[in-house]
C-alpha positions in Angstrom: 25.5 22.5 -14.1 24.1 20.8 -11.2 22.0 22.7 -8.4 25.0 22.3 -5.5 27.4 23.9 -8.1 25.3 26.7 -9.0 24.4 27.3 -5.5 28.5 27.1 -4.9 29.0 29.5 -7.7 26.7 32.1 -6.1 27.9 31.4 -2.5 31.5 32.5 -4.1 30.2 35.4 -5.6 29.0 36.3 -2.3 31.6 36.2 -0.1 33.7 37.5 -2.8 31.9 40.5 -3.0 31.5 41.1 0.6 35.4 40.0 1.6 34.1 37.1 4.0 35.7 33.9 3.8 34.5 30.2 4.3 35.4 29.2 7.7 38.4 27.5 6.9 38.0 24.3 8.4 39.6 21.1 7.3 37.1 18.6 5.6 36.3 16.4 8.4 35.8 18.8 11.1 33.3 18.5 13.6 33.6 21.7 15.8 34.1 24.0 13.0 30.6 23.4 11.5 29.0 25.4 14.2 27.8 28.9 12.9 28.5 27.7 9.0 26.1 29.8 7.3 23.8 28.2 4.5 23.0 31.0 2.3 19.4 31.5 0.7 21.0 31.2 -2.2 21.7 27.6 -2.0 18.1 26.4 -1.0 15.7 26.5 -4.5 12.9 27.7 -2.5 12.3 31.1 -0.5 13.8 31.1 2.7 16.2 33.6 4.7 19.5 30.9 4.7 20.4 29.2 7.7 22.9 27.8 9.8 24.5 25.2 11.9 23.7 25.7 15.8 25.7 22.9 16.9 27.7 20.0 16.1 29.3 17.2 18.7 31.7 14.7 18.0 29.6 11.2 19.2 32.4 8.5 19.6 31.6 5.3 18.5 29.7 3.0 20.8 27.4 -0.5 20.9 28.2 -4.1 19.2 27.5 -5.7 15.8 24.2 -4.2 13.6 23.2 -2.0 16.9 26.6 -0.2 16.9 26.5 3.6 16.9 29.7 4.7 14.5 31.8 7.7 15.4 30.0 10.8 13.7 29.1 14.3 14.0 25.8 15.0 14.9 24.9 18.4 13.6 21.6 20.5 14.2 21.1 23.6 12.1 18.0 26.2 11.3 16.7 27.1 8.0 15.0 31.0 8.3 11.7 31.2 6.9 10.8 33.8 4.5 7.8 34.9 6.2 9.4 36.3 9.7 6.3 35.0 11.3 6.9 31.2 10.1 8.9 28.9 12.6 12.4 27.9 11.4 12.8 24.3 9.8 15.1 22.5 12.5 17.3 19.8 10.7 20.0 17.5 11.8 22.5 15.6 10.5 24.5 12.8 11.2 28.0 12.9 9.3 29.7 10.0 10.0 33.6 9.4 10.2 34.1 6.7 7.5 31.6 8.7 4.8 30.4 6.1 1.7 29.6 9.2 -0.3 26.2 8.6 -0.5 23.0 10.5 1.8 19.6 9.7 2.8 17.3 11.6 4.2 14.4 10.4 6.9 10.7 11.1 6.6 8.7 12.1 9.3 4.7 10.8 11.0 2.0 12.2 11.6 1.7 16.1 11.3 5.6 15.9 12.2 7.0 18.7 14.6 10.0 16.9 15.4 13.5 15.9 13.8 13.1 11.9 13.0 16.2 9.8 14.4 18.8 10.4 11.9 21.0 7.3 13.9 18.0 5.1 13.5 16.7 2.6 11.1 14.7 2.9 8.2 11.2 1.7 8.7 11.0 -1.7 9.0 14.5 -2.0 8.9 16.4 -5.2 10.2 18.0 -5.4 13.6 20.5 -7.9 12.9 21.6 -5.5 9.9 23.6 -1.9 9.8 21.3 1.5 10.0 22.1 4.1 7.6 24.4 5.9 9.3 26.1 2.6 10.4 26.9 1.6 6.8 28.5 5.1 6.2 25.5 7.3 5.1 25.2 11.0 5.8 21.9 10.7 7.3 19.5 13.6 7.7 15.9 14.6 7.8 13.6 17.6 9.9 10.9 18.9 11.3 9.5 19.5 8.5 8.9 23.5 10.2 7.4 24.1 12.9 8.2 22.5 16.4 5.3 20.3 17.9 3.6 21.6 20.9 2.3 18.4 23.5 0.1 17.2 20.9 3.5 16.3 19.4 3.0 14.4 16.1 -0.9 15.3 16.7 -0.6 18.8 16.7 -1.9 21.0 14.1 -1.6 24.4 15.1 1.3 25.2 12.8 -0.8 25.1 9.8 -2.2 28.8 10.7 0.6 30.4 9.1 0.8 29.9 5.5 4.6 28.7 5.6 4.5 26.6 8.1 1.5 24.7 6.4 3.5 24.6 2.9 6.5 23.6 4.4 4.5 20.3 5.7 3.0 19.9 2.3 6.0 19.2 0.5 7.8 22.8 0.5 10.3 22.0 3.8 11.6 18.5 1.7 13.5 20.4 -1.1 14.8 23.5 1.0 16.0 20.4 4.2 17.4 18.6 1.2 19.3 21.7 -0.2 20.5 22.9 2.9 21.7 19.6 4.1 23.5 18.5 0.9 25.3 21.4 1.4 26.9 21.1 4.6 27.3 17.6 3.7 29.5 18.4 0.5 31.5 21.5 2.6 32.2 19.1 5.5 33.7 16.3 3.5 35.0 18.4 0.8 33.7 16.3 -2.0 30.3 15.7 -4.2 27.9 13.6 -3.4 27.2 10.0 -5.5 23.8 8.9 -4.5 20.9 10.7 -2.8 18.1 8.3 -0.8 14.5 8.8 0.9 13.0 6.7 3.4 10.1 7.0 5.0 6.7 5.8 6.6 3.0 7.2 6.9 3.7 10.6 6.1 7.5 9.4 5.1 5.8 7.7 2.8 4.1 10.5 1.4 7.1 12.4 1.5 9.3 10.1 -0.2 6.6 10.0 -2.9 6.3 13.7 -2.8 10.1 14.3 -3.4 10.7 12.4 -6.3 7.8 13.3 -8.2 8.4 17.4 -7.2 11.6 17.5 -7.7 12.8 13.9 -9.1 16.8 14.7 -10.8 17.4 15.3 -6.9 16.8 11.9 -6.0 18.3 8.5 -7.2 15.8 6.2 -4.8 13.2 5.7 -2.4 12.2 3.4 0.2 8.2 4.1 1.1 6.1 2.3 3.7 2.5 3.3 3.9 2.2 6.2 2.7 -0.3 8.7 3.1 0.2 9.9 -0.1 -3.2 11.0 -1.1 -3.2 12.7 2.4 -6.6 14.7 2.0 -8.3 11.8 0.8 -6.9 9.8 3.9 -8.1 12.5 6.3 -11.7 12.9 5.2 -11.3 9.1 5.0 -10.2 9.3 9.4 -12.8 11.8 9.9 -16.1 9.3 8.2 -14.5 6.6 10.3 -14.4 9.0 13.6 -18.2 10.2 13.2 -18.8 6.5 12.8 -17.4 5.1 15.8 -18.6 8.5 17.7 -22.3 7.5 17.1 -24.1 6.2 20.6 -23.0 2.8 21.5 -20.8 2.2 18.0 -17.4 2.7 20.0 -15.9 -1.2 19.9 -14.3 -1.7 23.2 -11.4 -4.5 23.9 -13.5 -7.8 24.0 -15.7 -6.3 20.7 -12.2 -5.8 18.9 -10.9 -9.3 19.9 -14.5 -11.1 18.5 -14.5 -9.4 15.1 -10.5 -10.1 15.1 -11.1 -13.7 15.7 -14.1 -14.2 13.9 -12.6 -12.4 10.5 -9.8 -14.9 11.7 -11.6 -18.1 12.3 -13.6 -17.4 8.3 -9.9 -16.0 6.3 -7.4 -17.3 7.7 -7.1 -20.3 5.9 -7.7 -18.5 2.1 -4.6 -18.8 1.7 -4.0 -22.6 2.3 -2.3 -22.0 5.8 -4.2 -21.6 9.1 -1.0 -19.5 10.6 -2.6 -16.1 12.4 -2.6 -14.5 8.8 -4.9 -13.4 6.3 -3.1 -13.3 3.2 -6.2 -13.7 0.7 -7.5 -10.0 2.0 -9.1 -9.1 -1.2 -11.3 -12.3 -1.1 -11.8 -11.8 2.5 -13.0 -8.4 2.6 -15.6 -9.8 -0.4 -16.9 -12.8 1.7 -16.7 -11.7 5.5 -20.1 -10.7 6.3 -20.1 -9.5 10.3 -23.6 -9.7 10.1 -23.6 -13.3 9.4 -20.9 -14.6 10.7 -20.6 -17.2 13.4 -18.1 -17.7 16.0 -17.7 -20.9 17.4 -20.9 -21.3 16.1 -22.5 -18.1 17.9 -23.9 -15.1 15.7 -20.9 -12.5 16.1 -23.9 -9.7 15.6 -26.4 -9.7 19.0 -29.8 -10.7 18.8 -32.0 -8.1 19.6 -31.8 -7.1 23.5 -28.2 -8.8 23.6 -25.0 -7.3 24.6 -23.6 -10.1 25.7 -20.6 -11.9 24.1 -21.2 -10.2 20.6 -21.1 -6.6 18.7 -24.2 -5.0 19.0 -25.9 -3.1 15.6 -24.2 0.1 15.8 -20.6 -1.4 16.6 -20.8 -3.6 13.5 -22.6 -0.2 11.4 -19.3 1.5 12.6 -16.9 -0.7 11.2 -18.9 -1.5 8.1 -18.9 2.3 7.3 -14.6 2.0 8.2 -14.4 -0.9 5.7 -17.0 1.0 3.5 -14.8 4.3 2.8 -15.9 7.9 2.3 -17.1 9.5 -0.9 -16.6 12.7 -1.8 -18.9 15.2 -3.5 -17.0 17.9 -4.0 -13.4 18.9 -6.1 -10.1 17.3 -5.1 -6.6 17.9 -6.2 -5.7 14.6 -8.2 -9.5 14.0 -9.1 -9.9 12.0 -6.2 -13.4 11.4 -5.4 -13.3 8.2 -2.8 -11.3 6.9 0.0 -11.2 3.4 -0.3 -11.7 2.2 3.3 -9.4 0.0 5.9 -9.2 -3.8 6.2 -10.8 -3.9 9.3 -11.8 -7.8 9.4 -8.6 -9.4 10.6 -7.1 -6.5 11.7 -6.0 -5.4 15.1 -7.8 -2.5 16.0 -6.4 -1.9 19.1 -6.4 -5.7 21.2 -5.2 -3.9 24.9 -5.7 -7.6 26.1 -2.3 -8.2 24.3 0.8 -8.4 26.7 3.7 -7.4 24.5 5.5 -3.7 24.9 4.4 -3.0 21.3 0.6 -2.8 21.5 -0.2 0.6 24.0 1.7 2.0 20.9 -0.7 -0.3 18.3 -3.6 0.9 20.3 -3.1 4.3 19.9 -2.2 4.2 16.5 -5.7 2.3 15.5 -8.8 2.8 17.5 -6.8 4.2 20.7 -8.8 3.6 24.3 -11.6 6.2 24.6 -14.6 7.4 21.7 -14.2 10.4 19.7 -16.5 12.9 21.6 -15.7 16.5 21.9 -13.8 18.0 23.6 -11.7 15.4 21.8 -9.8 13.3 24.3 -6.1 12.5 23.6 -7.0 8.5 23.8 -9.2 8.5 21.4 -8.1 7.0 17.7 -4.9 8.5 16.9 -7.1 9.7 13.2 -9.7 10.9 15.1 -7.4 13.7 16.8 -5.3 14.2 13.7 -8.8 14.9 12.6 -9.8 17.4 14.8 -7.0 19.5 15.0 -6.6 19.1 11.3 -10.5 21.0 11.0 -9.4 23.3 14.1 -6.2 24.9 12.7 -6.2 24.3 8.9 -9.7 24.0 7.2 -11.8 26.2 9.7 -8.9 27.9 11.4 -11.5 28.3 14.5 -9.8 26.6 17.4 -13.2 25.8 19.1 -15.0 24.4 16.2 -16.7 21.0 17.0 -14.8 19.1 14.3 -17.7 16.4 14.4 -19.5 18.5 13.3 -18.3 18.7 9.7 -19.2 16.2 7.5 -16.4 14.5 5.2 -18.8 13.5 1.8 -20.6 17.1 1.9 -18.6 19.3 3.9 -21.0 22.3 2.4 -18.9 25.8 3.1 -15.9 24.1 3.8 -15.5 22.2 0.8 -13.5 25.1 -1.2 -11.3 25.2 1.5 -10.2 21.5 1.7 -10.2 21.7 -2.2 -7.9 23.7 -1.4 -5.7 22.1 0.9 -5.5 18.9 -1.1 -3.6 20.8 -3.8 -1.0 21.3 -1.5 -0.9 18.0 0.8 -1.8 15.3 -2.0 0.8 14.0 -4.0 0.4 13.8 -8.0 0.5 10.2 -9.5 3.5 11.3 -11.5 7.0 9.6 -11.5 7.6 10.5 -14.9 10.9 12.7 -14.4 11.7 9.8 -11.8 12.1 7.1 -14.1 14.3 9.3 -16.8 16.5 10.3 -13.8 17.1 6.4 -13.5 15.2 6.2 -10.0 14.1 3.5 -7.9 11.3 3.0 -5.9 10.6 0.2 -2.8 6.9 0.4 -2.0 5.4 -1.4 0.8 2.4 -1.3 2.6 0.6 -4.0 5.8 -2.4 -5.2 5.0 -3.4 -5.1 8.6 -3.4 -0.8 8.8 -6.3 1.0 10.0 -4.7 4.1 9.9 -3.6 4.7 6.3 -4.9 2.4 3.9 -3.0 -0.5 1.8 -6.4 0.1 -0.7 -5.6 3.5 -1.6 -1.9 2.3 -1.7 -2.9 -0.4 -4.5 -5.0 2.9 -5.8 -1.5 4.7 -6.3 0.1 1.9 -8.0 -3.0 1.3 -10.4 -2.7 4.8 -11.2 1.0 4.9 -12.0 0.3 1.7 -14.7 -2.2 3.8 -16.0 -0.5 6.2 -16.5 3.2 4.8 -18.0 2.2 1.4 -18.7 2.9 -1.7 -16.3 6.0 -3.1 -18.2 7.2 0.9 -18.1 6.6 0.7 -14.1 8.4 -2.6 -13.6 11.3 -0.8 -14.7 11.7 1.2 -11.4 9.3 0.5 -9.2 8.2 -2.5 -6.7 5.2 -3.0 -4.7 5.1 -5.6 -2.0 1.7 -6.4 0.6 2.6 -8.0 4.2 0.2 -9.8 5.5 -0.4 -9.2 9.4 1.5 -5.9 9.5 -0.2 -2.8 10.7 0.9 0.4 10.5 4.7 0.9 11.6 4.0 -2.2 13.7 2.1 -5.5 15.0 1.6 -7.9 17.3 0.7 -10.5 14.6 3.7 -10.0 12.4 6.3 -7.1 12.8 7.7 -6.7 9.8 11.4 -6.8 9.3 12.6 -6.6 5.3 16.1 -5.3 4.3 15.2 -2.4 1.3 18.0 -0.4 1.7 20.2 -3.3 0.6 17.5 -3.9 -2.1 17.5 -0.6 -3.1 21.3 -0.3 -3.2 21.4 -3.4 -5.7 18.7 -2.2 -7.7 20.0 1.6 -8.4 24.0 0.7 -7.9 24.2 -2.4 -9.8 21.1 -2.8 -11.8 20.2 -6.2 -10.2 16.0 -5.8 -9.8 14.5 -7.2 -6.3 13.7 -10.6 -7.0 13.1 -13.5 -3.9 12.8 -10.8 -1.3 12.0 -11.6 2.2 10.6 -10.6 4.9 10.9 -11.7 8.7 8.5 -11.6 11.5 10.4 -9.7 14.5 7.3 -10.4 17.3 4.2 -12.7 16.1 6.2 -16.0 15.6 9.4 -14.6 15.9 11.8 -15.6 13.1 9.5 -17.1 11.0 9.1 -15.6 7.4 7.4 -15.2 4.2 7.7 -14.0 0.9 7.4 -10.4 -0.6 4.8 -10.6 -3.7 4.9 -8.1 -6.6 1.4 -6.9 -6.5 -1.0 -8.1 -6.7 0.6 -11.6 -5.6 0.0 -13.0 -2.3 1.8 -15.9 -0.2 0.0 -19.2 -0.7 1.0 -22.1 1.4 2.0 -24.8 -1.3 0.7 -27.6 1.2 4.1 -29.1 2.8 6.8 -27.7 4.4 6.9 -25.0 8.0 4.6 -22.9 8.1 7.2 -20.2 9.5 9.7 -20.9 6.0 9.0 -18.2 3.5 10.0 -21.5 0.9 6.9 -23.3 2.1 4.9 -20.3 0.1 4.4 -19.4 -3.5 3.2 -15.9 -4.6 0.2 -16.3 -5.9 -1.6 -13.5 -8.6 
C-alpha cells in the first residue's frame, strides 16, 4: 500500500470517527480548496496538519511557450510540531487540463520564500512550455520559515531546531506529502509521475529527496547543487577571509585582467578561440597568474606597481579561492576538502558589463564591496551566507565577528559544524533511487564561483565508486557548460530542455543522447554540445563556431 493510500485510509478513519465529512467539492474545484485540512496523518514526518489558505482561479493569459494556462493557484500552511517553529508555506499551481503527473520546485540560497511554481525550471528554454504550461501540478515552499530582508541571505531561522531541520531536508518530504495530497483530492485521481527540479540549493534538494526518501520520486533535474552544503560553506567562508585581507579585494578592472588574461592563455584548449574555456581541467593545471602575461605585460605588479595589474595579495586571494579549504576536523560524509572555484576565466563579478543580467551576476560572485564586519549586504553573496550562517546556526551569537572563525581549524566550534553537516550534507547514496527506476539530469557551469562544478565532479566520482560506472549510466547523466555561472552568465546563458529529456528517459526509456544546449545572451543562438563527463566540446576545425555540430565531445 502506497503512502497516499495509507495516509487516505487514516484520514477516513478520522473523519469517520469524528462524524466530519470531506468538503464535498467536485474534483476540479478551485474555490472549494480553501480551508481543506491536511491532516498530520498524511505527512510521514511530525508536524501538526495543515491547510489550504487560499486558492484563485488564474484565467489563462500570454502567447506561445510564455503562455500562463488557466489554473488554480493554491497557498496552504503545514503546522510545525514545535509551536515555536514557523509554519512551512507551500503553493501550488493545479492547472485546468492536469497530465497527471507533479513536480515540485527547489529553492536558493537559505530559501525563505515559495519558488515560482508558474515558472521554469532552471535553465529552462523560453521558446518551450514551463511545467505548469505542459499540464504539471507544480509545487514547491519555503522550505519553513519566512525570510526576513536578508531574504534568501537570511539565517535567523536556524535558531529553532525545526526550522533548521526543515531546511536540511526535513520540509521536502512533509511539502511533498502535503501537496500530493491536495493534488490527488482536487483531481480526484492518483498521481503517475512525481519530478524534482532544482538549482544551488535545488540542487541539493533534489539530491536530498531522492536519496532520503527515493520510492517517492521517479526523476530529477539538478543544476549546481550545493549538495555537500557544509563543505561549500566552510569552502565561502576560506574564500571570504581571503579576499577580506588588506588590499586582496579584486575590484572591476582587477576582475576584467585576470578574466581576460585566463582568457587570452585557455581559450583556445579547446581548438576554438570563441569567449569559452572548455579545456577547464588543463586550464586550471597551466594558468599561472603569477606568470602570466597580457598583451605581453606581467598580469602580477612589479613591486611598487598598482597600475594596470593585480597586486600580490589580490592574486594570494584568488589562488587561495582556486586553492580550496581543508578541513581538520569530522564531517558528515567523510568530507575533508572543498575543492575550490574555477576562478581563471570566470566572471567574478565584470560591473563593466552592460547587460540587465550582470548586477544579479555580480552579486552572486564577488558582489561590489569586501567582506569586513559589520558585514555589508554588497559584499560576495557567500560571504553573507557566511556570516549569518556562523551568527544564527554554528555560534548562535548574533554579534559574533564571523571572520573571525577559521574554516580548516575552527577549534571550539568544530563539534558544532560536525554537527550541522549531518543534517545539511547530502549522502552519496542513490541506491533506493535506481531500484525505484529513477532518473537523474545533472548539470553544473564551469564558470560558478559560488558552488563549485569540482565538488559536483566530486559527487559523481563518488556515486561510480560506489555502484559502479556502467551501474550509474543506467540512471544518471552529468553534463559541464562551459561559460555558464551560477543560475546565469554574460558569456553563455544556458538554455537546455531536461524536462523533455527527463520525460523520455523515465517515460519511454529512450536515454539522453545528442543533447544540446543554447546560448540565450553571450552569442545569442549559438550552441554547443552537452558531454557525459568527463567529455568536453572540442572544435573539430571547420564549420561555425556558434553550431553545436562544428564540436565533438572530447574525454
Amino acid at each position: 500500500m502506497s503512502h497516499l493510500r495509507k495516509g487516505y485510509c487514516a484520514l477516513a478513519a478520522l473523519l469517520a470517527g469524528s462524524g466530519a465529512a470531506l468538503a464535498a467539492d467536485a474534483p476540479g474545484d478551485c474555490g472549494a480548496l480553501v480551508g481543506l485540512s491536511v491532516p498530520r496523518q498524511v505527512i510521514a514526518l511530525k508536524t501538526s496538519g495543515g491547510e489550504i489558505t487560499a486558492a484563485d482561479m488564474v484565467e489563462a493569459s500570454g502567447e506561445g511557450a510564455a503562455r500562463i494556462v488557466a489554473h488554480c493557484l493554491v497557498t496552504g500552511a503545514i503546522h510545525p510540531h514545535d509551536p515555536k517553529a514557523p509554519d512551512i508555506t507551500f503553493r501550488i499551481a493545479l492547472p485546468a487540463d492536469w497530465n497527471g503527473k507533479v513536480l515540485m520546485m527547489g529553492g536558493g540560497g537559505f530559501n525563505g520564500s515559495v519558488p515560482n511554481v508558474t515558472g521554469n525550471v532552471p535553465a529552462g528554454p523560453a521558446d518551450q512550455p514551463t511545467p505548469l504550461g505542459r499540464g504539471y501540478a507544480v509545487f514547491g515552499s519555503d522550505s519553513g520559515h519566512q525570510a526576513n530582508d536578508y531574504k534568501s541571505q537570511d539565517g535567523s531561522f536556524a535558531l529553532n531546531q525545526e526550522a533548521a531541520r526543515n531546511f536540511g531536508g526535513d520540509a521536502l518530504k512533509k511539502t511533498r506529502d502535503a501537496a500530493v495530497f491536495v493534488v490527488s483530492h482536487h483531481y480526484g485521481a492518483d498521481i503517475a509521475r512525481h519530478y524534482f527540479a532544482g538549482g544551488s540549493t535545488g540542487g541539493r534538494e533534489a539530491l536530498a529527496a531522492i536519496t532520503r526518501w527515493p520510492d517517492d520520486w521517479d526523476g530529477a533535474i539538478s543544476w549546481y547543487p550545493a549538495w555537500n552544503n557544509v563543505a561549500a560553506l566552510l569552502g565561502g567562508q576560506k574564500a571570504t577571509r581571503a579576499l577580506a585581507k588588506p588590499g586582496a579585494y579584486p575590484d572591476t578592472p582587477a576582475r576584467q585582467l585576470i578574466f581576460d588574461a585566463a582568457m587570452a592563455a585557455c581559450d583556445d584548449l579547446d581548438g576554438a578561440r570563441d569567449g569559452l574555456i572548455s579545456n577547464q581541467t588543463l586550464c586550471n593545471a597551466t594558468f599561472d597568474p603569477r606568470t602570466a602575461q597580457l598583451n605581453g605585460k606581467p598580469v602580477l605588479c612589479a613591486e611598487g606597481s598598482t597600475d594596470g595589474c593585480l597586486t600580490d595579495a589580490q592574486v594570494t586571494a584568488l589562488e587561495e579561492m582556486n586553492e580550496g579549504a581543508r578541513f581538520n576536523f569530522p564531517l558528515a560524509g567523510n568530507e575533508t576538502q572543498y575543492p575550490g572555484y574555477n576562478v581563471w576565466g570566470s566572471d567574478l563579478g565584470l560591473t563593466n558589463r552592460e547587460h540587465k543580467l550582470q548586477p544579479i551576476i555580480t552579486w552572486l560572485a564577488l558582489g561590489t564591496s569586501q567582506p569586513s564586519m559589520p558585514m555589508e549586504r554588497s559584499a560576495p553573496y557567500f560571504s553573507v551566507l557566511l556570516d549569518q550562517w556562523i551568527k544564527y546556526s554554528v555560534t548562535r551569537d548574533p554579534d559574533f565577528d564571523s571572520l573571525t572563525l577559521d574554516p580548516e581549524n575552527p577549534g571550539a566550534w568544530g563539534a558544532r559544524i560536525s554537527e550541522l553537516s549531518a543534517m545539511l550534507n547530502t549522502r552519496v547514496d542513490l541506491d533506493g533511487f535506481h531500484a525505484h527506476g529513477g532518473k537523474l539530469l545533472l548539470a553544473h557551469g564551469l564558470s560558478d564561483v559560488l558552488v563549485s562544478s569540482r565538488a559536483t565532479q566530486q559527487y559523481y566520482h563518488r556515486l561510480q565508486a560506489r555502484m559502479d560506472p556502467n551501474v550509474v549510466d543506467e540512471f544518471v547523466r552529468y553534463y559541464e557548460v562551459p561559460g555558464y555561472g551560477h543560475a546565469l552568465s554574460t558569456d553563455f546563458n544556458a538554455a537546455w530542455d531536461s524536462l523533455t529529456a527527463l520525460e523520455k528517459w523515465r517515460e519511454e526509456g529512450i536515454a539522453p543522447e545528442g543533447e544540446i544546449v543554447t546560448d540565450t545572451v553571450g552569442v545569442p543562438g549559438r550552441t554547443r554540445p552537452l558531454c557525459d563527463y568527463p567529455g568536453w566540446p572540442k572544435y573539430t576545425g571547420a564549420g561555425s563556431l556558434d553550431a553545436a555540430a562544428s564540436f565533438v565531445c572530447t574525454p
